[in-house]
Each structure stands twice: as C-alpha cells, then as structure tokens.
C-alpha positions as CSV (number, residue, x, y, z in Angstrom):
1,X,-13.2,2.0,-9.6
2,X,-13.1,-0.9,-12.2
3,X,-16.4,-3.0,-12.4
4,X,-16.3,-6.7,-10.9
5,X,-16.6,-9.1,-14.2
6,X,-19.3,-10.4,-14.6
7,X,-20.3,-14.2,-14.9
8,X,-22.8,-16.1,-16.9
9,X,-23.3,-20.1,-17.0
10,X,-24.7,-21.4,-20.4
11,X,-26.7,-24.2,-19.8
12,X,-27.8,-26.2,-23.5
13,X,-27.4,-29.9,-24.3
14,X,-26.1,-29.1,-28.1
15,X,-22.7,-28.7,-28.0
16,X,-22.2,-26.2,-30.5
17,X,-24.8,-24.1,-29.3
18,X,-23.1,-24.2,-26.0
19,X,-19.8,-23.7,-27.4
20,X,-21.3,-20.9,-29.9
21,X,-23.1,-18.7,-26.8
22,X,-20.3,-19.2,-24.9
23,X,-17.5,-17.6,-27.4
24,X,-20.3,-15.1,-28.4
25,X,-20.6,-13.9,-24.5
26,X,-16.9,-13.8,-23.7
27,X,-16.6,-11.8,-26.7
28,X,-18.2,-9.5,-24.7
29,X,-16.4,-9.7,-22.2
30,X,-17.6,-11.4,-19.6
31,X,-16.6,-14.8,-17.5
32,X,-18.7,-17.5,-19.4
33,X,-18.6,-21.4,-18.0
34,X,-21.0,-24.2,-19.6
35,X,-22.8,-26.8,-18.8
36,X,-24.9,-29.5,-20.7
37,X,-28.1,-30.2,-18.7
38,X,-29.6,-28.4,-15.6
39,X,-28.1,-31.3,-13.6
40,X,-24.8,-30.6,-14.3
41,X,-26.1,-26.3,-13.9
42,X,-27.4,-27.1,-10.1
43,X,-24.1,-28.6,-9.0
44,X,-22.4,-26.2,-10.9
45,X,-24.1,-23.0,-8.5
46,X,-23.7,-24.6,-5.5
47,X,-20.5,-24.0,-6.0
48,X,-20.1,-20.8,-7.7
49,X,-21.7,-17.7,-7.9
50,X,-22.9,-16.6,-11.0
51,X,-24.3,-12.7,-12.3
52,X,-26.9,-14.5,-15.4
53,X,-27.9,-18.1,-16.4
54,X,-28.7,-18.8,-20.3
55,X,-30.6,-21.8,-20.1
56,X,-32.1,-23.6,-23.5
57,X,-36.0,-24.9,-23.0
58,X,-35.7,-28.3,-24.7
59,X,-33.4,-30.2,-22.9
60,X,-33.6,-34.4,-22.2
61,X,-33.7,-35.1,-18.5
62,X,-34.4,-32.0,-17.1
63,X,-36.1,-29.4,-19.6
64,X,-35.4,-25.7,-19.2
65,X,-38.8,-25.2,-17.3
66,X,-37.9,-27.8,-15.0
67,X,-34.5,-26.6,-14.1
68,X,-36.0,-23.1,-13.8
69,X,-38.4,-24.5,-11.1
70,X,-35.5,-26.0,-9.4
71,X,-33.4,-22.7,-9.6
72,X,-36.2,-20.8,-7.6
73,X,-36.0,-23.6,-4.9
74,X,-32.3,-23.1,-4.1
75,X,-31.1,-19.7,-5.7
76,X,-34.6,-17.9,-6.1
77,X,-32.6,-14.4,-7.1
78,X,-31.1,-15.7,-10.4
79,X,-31.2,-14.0,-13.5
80,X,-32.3,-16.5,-16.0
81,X,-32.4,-16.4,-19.9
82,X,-34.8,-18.7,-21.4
83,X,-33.7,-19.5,-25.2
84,X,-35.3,-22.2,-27.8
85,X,-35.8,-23.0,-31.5
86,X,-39.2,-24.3,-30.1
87,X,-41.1,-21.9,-29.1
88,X,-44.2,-21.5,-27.8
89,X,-46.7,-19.4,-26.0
90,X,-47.6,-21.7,-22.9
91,X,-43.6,-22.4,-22.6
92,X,-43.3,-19.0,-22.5
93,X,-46.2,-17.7,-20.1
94,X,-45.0,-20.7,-17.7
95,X,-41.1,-18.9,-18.1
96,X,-41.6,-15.6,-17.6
97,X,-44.3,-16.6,-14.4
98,X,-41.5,-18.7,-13.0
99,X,-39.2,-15.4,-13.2
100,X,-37.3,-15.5,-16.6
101,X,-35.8,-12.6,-17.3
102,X,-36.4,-13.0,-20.6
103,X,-37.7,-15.3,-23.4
104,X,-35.4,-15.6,-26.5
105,X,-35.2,-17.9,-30.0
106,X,-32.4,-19.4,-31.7
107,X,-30.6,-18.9,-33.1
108,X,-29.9,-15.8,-30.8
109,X,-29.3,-12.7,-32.6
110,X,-25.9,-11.1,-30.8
111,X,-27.4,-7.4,-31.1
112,X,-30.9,-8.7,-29.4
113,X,-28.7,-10.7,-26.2
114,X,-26.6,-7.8,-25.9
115,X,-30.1,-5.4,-26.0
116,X,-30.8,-7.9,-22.8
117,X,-27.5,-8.2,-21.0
118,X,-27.8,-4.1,-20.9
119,X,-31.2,-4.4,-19.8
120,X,-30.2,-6.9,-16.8
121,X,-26.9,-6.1,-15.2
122,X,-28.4,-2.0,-15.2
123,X,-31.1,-3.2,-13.4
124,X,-29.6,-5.6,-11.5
125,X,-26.2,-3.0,-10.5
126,X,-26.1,-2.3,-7.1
C-alpha cells in the first residue's frame, strides 16, 4: 500500500528562504506550499490540511511565537518547526512549551531537517 504524501506549509517572510526550504523539502519529496507571514499561514489551514508547519521566529506582524500561540487555539495537533538566524534561549524555552516540535537555525542544514522530518512523521504515522 503506497504512503499518502505528505504536506508541509513553509511559513517565512524572506522570500528566498521561503523559496529555498520549499525546493529543499520537495526535493524530498513531499507536497510543500508557502506562505509569507502567519496571517496568510492561518487562512491557509483553514482551508487545507497539512502533515508539518516550518515556521521562521522573526517575522513583522505576527512573529513565529505569536503564530504558534494562535495555531494551538484553532489546530492544537500541528506539527510545528521553529527555525531562526536569531536565536535565543527564552525564544526557545517559550517554543518548545508552546509545543514546537523542534527548534532549528538558519540556515537549516538539509541532513539536520531531514534527521527531524524522520523523527516526526515516524512518530506521528498512524
């Protein structure tokens, strides 16, 4: 039986960051759609489901921390993928409480996001 394909929303207000993840992760083979702010990532889900959200912290408007608090209001169950060239340790201890899967910099190393991905659709496979 083949495996559903799975679909992940890249949410980053730099365009070629977005465009970069987004070729990197359908590389890999999976269904990959973008967005530029969590705005735009909100509307976006209540319209389509999706398996993983990659979601940069430093974004105008509505940071990643923000959106993540939002995401837990209306899809609490999302896999969620914090990444920023800004890191810090209160960002991430308020992430990871708020649910993040995970916590990564950029620029994001393909062999560590793949390490992850592994890590979250095997223990998120039904």
């Amino acid at each position: 039986m083949a495996t559903k394909q799975k679909r992940i929303l890249v949410v980053d207000d730099e365009e070629n960051a977005r465009i970069g993840l987004t070729r990197l992760l359908s590389r890999e083979g999976f269904i990959v759609d973008s967005v530029a702010n969590g705005f735009e990532a909100l509307n976006y889900l209540r319209q389509q489901d999706v398996n993983l959200i990659v979601t940069d912290i430093n974004m105008p408007e509505m940071n990643g921390i923000t959106f993540l608090r939002e995401l837990n209001k209306s899809f609490p169950k999302s896999n969620v993928i914090m990444i920023t060239a800004y890191g810090g340790v209160e960002s991430y201890i308020e992430a990871m409480n708020l649910g993040a899967f995970e916590y990564i910099n950029k620029p994001v190393k393909i062999e560590e996001l793949k390490t992850i991905l592994k890590k979250i659709f095997k223990e998120t496979s039904h």
